[in-house]
PDB file of N, CA, C, O and CB in Angstrom:
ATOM      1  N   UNK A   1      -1.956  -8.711 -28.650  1.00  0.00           N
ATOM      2  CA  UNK A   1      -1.275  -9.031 -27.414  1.00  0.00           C
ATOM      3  C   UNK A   1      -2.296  -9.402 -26.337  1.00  0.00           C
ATOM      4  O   UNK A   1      -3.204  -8.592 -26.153  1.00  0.00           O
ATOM      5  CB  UNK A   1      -0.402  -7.850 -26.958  1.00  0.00           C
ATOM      6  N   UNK A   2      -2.274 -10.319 -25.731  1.00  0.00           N
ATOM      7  CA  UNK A   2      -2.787 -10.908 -24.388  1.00  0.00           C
ATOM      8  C   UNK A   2      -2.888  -9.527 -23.374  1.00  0.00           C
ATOM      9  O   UNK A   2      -2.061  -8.620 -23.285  1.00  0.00           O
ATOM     10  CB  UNK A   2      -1.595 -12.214 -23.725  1.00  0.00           C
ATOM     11  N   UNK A   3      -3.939  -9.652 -22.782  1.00  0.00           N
ATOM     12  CA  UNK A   3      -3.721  -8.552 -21.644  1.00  0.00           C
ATOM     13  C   UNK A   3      -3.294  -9.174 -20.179  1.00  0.00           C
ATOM     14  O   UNK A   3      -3.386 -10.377 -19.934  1.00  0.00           O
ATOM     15  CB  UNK A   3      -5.180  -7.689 -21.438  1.00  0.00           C
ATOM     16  N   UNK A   4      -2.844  -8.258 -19.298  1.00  0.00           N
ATOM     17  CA  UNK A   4      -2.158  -9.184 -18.192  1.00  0.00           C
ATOM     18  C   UNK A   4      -3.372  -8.571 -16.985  1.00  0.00           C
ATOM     19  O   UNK A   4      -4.038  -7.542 -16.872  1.00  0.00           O
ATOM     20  CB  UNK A   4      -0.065  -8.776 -17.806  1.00  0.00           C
ATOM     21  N   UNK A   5      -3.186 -10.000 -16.112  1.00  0.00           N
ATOM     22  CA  UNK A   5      -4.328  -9.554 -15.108  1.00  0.00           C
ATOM     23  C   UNK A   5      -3.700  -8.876 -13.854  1.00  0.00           C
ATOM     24  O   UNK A   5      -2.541  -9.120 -13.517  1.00  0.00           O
ATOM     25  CB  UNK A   5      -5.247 -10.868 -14.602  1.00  0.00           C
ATOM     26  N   UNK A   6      -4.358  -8.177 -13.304  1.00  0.00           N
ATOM     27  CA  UNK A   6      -4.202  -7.534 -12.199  1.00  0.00           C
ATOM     28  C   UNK A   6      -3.952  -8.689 -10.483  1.00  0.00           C
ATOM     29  O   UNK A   6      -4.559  -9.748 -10.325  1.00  0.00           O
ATOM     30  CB  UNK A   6      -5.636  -6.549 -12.300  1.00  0.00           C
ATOM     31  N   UNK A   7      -3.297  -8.304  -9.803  1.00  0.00           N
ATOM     32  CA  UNK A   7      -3.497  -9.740  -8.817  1.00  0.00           C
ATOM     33  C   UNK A   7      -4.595  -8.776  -7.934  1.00  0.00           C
ATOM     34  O   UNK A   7      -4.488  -7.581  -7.661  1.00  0.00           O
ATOM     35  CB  UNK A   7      -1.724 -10.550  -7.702  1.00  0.00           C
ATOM     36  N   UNK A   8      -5.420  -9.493  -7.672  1.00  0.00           N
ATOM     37  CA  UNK A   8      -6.939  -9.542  -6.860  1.00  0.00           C
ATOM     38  C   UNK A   8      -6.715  -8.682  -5.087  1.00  0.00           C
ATOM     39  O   UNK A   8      -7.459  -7.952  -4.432  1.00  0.00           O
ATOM     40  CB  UNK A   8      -7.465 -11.711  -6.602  1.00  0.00           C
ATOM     41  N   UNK A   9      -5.287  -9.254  -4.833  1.00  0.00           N
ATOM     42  CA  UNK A   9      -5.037  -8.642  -3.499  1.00  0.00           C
ATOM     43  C   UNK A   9      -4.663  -7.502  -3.394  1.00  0.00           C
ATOM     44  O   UNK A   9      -5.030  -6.827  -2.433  1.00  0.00           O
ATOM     45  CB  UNK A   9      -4.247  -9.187  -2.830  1.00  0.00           C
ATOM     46  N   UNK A  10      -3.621  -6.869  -4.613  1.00  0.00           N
ATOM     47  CA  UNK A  10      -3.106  -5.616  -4.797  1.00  0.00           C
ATOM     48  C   UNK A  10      -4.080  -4.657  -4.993  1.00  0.00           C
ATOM     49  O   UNK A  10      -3.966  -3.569  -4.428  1.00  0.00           O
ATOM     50  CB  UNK A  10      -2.248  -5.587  -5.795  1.00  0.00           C
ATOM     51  N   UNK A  11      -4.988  -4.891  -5.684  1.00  0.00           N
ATOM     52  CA  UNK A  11      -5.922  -3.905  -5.610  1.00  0.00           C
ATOM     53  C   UNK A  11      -7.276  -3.791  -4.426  1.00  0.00           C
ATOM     54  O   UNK A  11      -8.006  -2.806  -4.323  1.00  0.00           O
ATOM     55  CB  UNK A  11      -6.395  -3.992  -6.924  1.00  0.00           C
ATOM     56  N   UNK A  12      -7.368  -4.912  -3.691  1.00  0.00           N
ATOM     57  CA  UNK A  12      -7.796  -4.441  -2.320  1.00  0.00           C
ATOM     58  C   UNK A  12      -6.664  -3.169  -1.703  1.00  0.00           C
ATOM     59  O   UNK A  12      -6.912  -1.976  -1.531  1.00  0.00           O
ATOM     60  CB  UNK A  12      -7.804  -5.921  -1.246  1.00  0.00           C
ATOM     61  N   UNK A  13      -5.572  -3.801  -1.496  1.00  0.00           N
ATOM     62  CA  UNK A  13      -4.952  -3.308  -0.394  1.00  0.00           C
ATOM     63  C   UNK A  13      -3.879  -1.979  -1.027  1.00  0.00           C
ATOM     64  O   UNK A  13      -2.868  -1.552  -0.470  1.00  0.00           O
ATOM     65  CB  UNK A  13      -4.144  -4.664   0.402  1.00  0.00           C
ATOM     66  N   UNK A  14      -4.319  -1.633  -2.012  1.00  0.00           N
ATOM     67  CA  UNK A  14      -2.886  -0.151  -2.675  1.00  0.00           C
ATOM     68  C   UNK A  14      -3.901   0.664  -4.139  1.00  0.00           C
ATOM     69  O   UNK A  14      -4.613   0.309  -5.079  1.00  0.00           O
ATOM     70  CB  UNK A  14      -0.574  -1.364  -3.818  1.00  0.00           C
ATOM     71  N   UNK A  15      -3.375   1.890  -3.535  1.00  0.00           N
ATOM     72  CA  UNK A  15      -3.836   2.584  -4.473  1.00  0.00           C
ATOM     73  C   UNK A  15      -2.425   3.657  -5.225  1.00  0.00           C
ATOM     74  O   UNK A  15      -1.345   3.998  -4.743  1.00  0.00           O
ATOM     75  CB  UNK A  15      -5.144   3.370  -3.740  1.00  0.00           C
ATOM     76  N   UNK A  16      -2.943   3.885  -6.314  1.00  0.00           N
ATOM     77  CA  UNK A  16      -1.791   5.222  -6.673  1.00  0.00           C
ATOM     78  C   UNK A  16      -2.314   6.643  -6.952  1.00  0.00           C
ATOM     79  O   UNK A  16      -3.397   7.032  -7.389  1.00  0.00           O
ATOM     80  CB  UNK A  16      -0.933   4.916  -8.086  1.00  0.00           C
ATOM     81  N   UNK A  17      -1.210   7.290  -6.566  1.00  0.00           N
ATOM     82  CA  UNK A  17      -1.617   8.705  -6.346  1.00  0.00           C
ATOM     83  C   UNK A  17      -1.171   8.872  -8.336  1.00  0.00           C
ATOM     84  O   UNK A  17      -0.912   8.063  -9.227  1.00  0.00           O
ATOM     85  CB  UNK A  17      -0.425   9.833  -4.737  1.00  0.00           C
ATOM     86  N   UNK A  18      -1.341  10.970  -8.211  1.00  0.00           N
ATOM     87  CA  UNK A  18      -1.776  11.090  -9.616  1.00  0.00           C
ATOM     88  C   UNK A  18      -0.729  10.768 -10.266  1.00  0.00           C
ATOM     89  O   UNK A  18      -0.798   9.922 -11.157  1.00  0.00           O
ATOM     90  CB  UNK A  18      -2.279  12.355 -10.071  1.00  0.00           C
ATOM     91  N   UNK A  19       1.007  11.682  -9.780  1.00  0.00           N
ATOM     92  CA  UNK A  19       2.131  11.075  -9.606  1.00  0.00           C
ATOM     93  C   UNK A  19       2.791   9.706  -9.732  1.00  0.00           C
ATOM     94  O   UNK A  19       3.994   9.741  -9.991  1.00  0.00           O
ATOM     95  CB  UNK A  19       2.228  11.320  -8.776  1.00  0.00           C
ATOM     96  N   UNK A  20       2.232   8.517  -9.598  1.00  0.00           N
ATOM     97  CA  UNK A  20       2.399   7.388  -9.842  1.00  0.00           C
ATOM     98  C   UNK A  20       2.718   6.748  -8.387  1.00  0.00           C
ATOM     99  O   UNK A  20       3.119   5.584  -8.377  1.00  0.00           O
ATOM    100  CB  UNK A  20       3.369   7.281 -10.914  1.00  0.00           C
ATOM    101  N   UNK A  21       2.591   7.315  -7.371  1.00  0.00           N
ATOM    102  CA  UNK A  21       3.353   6.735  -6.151  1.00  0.00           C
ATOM    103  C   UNK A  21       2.287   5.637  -5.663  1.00  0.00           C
ATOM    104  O   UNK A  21       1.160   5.443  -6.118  1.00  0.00           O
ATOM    105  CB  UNK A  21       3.747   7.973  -4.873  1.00  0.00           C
ATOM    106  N   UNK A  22       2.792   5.126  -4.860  1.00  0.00           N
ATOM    107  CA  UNK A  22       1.825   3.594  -3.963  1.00  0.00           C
ATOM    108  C   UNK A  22       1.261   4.290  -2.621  1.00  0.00           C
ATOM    109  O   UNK A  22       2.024   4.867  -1.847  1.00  0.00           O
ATOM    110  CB  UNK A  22       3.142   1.887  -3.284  1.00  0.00           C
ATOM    111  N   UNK A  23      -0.047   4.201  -2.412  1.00  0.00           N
ATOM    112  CA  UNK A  23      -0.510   4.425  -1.262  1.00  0.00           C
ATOM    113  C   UNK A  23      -0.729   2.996  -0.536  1.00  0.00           C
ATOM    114  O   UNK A  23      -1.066   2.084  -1.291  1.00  0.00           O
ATOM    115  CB  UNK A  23      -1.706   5.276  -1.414  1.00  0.00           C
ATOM    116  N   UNK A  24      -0.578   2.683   0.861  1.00  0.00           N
ATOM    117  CA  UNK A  24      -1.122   1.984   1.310  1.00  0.00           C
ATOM    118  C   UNK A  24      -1.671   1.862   2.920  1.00  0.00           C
ATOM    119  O   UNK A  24      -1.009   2.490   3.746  1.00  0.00           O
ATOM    120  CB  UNK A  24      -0.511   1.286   0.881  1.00  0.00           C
ATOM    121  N   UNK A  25      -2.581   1.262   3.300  1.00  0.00           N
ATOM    122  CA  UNK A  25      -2.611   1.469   5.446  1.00  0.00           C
ATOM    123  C   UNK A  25      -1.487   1.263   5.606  1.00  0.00           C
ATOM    124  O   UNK A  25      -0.804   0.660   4.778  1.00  0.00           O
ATOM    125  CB  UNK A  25      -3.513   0.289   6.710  1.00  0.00           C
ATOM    126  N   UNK A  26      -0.951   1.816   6.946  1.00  0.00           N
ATOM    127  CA  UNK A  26      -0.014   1.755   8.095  1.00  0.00           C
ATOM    128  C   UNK A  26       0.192   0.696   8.203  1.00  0.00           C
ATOM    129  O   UNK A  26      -0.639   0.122   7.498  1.00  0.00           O
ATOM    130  CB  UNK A  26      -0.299   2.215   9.259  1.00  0.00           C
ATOM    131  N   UNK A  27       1.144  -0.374   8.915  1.00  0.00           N
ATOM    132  CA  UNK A  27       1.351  -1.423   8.984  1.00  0.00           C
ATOM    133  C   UNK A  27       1.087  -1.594  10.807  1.00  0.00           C
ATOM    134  O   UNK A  27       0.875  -0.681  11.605  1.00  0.00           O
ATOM    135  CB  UNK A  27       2.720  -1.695   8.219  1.00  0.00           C
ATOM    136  N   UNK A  28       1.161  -2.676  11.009  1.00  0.00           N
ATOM    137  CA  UNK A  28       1.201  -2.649  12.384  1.00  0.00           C
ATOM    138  C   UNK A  28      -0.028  -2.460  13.572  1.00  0.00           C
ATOM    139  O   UNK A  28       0.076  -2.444  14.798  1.00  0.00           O
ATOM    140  CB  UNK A  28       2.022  -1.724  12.501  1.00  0.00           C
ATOM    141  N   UNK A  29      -1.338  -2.311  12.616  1.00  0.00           N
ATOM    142  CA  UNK A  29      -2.740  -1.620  13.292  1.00  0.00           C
ATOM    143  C   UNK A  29      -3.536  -2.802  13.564  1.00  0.00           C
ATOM    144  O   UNK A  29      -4.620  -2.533  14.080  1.00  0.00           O
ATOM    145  CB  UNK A  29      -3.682  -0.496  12.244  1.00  0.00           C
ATOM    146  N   UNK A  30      -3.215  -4.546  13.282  1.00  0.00           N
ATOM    147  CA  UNK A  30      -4.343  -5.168  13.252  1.00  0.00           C
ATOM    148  C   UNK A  30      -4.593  -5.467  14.988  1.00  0.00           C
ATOM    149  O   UNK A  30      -5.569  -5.083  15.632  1.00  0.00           O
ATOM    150  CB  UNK A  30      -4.214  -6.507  12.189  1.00  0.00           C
ATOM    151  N   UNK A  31      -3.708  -6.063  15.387  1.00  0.00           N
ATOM    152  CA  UNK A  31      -3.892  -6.428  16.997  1.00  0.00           C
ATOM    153  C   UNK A  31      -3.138  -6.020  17.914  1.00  0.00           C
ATOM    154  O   UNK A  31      -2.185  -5.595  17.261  1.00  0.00           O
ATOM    155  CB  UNK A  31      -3.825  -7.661  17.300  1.00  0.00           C
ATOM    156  N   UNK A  32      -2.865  -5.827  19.115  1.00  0.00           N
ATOM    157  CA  UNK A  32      -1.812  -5.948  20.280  1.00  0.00           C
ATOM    158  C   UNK A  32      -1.493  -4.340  20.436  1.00  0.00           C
ATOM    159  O   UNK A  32      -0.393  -3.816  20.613  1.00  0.00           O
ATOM    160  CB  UNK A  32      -0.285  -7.007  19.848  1.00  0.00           C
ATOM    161  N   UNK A  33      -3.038  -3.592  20.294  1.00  0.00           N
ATOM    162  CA  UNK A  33      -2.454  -2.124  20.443  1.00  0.00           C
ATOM    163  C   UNK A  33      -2.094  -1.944  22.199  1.00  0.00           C
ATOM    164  O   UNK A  33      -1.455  -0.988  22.638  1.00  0.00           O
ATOM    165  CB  UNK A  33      -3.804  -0.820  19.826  1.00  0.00           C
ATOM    166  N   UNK A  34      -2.554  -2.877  22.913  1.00  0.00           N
ATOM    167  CA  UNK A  34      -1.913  -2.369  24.407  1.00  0.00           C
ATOM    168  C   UNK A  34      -0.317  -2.152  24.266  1.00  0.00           C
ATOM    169  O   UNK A  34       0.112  -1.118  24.778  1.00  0.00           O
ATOM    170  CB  UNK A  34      -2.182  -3.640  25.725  1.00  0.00           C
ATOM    171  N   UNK A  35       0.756  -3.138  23.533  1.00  0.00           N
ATOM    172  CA  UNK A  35       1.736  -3.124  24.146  1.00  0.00           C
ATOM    173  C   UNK A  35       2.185  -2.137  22.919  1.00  0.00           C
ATOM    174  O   UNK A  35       3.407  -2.256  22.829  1.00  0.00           O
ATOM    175  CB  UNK A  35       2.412  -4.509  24.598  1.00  0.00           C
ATOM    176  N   UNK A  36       1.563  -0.929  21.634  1.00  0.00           N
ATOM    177  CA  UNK A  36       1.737  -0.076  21.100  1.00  0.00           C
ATOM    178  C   UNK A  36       2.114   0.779  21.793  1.00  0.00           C
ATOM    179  O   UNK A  36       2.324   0.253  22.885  1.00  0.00           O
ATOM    180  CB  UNK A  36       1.022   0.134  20.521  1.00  0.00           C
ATOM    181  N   UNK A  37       2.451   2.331  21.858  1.00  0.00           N
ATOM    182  CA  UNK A  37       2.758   3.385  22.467  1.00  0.00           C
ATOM    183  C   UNK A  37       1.813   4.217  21.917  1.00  0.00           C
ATOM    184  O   UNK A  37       1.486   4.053  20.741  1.00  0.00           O
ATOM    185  CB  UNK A  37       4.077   3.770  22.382  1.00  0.00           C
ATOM    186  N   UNK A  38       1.285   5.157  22.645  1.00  0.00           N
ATOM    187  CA  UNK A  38       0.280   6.100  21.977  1.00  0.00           C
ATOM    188  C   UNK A  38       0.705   6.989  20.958  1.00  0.00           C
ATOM    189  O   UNK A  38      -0.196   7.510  20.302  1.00  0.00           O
ATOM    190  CB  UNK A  38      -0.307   6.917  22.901  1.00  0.00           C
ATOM    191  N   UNK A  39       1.860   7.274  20.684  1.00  0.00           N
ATOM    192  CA  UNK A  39       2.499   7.939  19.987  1.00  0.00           C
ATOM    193  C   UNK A  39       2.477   7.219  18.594  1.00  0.00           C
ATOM    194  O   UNK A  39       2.087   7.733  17.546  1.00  0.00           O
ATOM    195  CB  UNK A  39       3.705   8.178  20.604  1.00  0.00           C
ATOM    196  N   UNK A  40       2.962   5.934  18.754  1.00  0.00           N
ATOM    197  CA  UNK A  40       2.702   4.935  17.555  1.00  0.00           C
ATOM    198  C   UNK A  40       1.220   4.488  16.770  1.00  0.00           C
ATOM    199  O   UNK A  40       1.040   4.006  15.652  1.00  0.00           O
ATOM    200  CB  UNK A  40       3.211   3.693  18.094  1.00  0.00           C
ATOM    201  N   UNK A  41       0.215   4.877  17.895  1.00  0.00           N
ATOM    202  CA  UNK A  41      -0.894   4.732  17.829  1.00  0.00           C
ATOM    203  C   UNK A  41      -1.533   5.851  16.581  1.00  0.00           C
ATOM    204  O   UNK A  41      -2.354   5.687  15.678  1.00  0.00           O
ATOM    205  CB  UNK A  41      -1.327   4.827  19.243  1.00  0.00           C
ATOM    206  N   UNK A  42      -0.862   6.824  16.951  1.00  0.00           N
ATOM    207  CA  UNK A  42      -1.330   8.218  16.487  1.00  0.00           C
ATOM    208  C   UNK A  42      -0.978   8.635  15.656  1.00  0.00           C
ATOM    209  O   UNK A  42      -1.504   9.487  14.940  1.00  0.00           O
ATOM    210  CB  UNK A  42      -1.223   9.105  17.072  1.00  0.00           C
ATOM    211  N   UNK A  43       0.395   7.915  15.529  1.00  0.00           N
ATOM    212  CA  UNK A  43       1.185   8.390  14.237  1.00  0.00           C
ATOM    213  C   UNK A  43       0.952   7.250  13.000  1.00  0.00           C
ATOM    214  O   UNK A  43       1.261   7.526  11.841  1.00  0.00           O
ATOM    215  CB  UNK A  43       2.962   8.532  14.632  1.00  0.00           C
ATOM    216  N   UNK A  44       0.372   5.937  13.377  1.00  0.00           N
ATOM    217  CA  UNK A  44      -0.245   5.153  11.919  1.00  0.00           C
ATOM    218  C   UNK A  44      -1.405   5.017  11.693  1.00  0.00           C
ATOM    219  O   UNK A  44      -1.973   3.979  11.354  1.00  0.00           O
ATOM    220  CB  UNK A  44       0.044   3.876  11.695  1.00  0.00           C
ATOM    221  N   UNK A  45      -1.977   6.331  11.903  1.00  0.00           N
ATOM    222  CA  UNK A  45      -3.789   6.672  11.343  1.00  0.00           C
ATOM    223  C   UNK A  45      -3.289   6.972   9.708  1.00  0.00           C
ATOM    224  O   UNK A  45      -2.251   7.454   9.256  1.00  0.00           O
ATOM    225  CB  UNK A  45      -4.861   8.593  12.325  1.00  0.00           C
ATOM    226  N   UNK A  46      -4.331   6.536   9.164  1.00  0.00           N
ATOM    227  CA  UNK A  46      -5.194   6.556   8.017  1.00  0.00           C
ATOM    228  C   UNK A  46      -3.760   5.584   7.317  1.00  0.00           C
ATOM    229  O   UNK A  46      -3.155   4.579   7.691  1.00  0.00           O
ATOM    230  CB  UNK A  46      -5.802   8.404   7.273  1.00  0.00           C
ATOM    231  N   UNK A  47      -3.660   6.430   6.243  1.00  0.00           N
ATOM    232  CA  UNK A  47      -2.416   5.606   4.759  1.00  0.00           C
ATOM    233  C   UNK A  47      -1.409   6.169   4.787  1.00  0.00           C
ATOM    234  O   UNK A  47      -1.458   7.273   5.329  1.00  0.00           O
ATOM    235  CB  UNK A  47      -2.727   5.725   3.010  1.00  0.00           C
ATOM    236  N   UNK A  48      -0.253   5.780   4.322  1.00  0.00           N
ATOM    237  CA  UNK A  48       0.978   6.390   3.992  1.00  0.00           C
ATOM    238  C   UNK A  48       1.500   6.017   2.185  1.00  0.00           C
ATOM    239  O   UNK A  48       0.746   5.572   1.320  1.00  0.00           O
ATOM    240  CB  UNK A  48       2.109   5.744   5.236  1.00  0.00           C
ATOM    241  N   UNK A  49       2.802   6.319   2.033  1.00  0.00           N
ATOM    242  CA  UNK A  49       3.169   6.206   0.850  1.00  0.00           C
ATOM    243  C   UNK A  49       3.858   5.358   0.902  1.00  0.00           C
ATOM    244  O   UNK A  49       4.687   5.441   1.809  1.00  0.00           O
ATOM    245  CB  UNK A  49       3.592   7.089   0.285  1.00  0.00           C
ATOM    246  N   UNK A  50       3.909   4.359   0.190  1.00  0.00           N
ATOM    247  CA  UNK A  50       5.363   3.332   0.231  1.00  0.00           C
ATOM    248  C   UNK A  50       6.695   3.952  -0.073  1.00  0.00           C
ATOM    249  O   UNK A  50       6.849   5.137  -0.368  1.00  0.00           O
ATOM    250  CB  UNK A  50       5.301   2.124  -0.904  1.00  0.00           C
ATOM    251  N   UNK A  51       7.537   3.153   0.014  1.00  0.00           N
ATOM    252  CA  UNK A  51       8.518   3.217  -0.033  1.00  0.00           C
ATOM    253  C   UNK A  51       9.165   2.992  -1.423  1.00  0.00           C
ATOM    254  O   UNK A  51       8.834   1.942  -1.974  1.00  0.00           O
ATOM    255  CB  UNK A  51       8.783   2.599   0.844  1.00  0.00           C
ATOM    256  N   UNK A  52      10.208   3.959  -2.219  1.00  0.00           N
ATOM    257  CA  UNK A  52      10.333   3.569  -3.585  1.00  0.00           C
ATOM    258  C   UNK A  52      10.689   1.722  -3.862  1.00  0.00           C
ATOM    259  O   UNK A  52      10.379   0.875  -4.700  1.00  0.00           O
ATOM    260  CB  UNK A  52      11.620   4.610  -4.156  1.00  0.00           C
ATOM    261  N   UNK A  53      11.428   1.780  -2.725  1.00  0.00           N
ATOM    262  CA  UNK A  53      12.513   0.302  -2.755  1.00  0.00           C
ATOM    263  C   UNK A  53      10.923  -0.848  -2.835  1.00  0.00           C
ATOM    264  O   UNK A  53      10.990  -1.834  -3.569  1.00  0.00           O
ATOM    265  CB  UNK A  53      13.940   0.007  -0.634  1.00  0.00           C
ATOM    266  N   UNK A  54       9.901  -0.637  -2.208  1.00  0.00           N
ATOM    267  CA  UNK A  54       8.934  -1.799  -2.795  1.00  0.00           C
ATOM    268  C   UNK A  54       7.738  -1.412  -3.346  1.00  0.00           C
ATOM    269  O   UNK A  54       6.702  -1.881  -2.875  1.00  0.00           O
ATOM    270  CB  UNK A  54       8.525  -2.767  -1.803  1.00  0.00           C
ATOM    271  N   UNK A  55       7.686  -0.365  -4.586  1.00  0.00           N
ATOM    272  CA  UNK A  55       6.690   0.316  -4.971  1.00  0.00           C
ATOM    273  C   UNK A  55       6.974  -0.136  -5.939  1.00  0.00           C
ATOM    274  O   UNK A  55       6.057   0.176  -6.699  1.00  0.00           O
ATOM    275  CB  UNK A  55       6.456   1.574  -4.817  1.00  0.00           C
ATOM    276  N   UNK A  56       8.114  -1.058  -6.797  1.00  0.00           N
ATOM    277  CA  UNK A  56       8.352  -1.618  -8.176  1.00  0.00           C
ATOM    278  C   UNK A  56       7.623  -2.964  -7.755  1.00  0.00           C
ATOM    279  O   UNK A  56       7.234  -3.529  -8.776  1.00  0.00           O
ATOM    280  CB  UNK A  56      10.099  -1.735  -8.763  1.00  0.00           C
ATOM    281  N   UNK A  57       7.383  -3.498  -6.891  1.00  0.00           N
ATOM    282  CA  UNK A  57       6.758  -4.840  -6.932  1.00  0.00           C
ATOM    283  C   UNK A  57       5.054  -4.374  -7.205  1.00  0.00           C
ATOM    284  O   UNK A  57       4.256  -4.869  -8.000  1.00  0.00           O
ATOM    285  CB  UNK A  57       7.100  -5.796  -5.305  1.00  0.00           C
ATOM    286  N   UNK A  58       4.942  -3.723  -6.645  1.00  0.00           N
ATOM    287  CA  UNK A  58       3.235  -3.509  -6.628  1.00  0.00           C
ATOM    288  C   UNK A  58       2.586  -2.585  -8.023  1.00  0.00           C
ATOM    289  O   UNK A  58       1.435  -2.631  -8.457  1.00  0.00           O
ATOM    290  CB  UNK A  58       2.799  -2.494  -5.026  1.00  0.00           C
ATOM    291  N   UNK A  59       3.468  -1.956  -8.409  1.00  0.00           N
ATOM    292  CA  UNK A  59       3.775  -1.526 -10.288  1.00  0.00           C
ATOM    293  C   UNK A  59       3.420  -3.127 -10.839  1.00  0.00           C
ATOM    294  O   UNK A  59       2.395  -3.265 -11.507  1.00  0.00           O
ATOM    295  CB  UNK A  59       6.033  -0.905 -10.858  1.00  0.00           C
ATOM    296  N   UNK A  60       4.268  -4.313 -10.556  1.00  0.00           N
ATOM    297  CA  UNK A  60       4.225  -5.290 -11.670  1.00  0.00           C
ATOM    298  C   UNK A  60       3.214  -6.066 -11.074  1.00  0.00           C
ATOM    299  O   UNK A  60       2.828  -7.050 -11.705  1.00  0.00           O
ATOM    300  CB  UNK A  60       5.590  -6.096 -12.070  1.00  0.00           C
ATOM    301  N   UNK A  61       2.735  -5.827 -10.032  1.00  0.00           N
ATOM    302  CA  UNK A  61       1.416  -7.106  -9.766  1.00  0.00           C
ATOM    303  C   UNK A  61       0.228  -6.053 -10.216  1.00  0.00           C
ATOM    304  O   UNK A  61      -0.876  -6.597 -10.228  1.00  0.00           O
ATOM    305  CB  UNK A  61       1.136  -7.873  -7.677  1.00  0.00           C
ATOM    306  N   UNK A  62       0.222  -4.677 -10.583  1.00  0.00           N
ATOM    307  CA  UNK A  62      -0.982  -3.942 -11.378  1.00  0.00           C
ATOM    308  C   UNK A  62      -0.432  -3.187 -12.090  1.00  0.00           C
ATOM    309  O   UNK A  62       0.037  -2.074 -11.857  1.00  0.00           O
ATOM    310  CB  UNK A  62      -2.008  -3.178 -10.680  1.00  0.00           C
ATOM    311  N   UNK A  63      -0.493  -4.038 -13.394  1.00  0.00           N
ATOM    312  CA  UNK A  63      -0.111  -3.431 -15.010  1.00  0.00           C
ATOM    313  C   UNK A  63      -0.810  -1.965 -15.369  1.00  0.00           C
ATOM    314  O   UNK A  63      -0.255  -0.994 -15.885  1.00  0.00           O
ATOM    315  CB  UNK A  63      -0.769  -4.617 -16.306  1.00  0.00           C
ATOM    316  N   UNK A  64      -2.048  -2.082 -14.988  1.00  0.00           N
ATOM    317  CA  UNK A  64      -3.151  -0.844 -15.742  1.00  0.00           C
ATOM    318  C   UNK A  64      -3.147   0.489 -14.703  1.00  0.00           C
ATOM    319  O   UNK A  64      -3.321   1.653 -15.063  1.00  0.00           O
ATOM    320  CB  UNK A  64      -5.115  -1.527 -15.872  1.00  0.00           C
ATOM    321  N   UNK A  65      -2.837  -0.105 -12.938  1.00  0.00           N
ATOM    322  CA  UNK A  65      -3.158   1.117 -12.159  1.00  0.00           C
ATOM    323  C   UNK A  65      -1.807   1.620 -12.055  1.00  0.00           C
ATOM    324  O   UNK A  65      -1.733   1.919 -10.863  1.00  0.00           O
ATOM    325  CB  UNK A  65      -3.917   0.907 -10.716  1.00  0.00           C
ATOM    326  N   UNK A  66      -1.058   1.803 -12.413  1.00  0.00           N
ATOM    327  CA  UNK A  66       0.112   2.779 -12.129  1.00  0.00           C
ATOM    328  C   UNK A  66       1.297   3.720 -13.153  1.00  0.00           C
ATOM    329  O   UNK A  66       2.496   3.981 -13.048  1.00  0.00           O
ATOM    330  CB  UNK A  66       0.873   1.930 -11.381  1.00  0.00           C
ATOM    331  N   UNK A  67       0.100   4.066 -14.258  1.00  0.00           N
ATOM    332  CA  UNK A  67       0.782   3.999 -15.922  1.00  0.00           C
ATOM    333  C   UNK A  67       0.096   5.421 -15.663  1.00  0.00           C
ATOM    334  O   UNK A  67       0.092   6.275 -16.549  1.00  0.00           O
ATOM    335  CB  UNK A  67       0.174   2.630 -17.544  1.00  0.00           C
TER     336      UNK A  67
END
């Protein structure tokens, strides 16, 4: 059987926990933190977990990291 490749971006940007879940950064952190709220500020430090509803897409763009 052919092996399938990994897409190049998914594995910059997502990791999986031991569990199988999707880690990824906060969304929302690249520019325009003035008109942010500090609260929003504070509350999208470091990574979070995705969401189940789009954690099946990032399963099929990395075959090997989420098995």
């Amino acid at each position: 059987m052919p092996k399938l490749k990994t897409k190049s971006g998914c594995k910059k940007r997502f990791r999986f926990t031991a569990t199988g879940k999707v880690i990824s950064t906060q969304a929302g952190k690249r520019h325009g933190m003035r008109k942010r709220t500090n609260g929003f500020i504070r509350k999208a430090r470091g990574t979070t977990i995705m969401e189940e509803c789009d954690t099946h897409r990032i399963v099929q763009f990395m075959p090997y990291g989420g098995k």
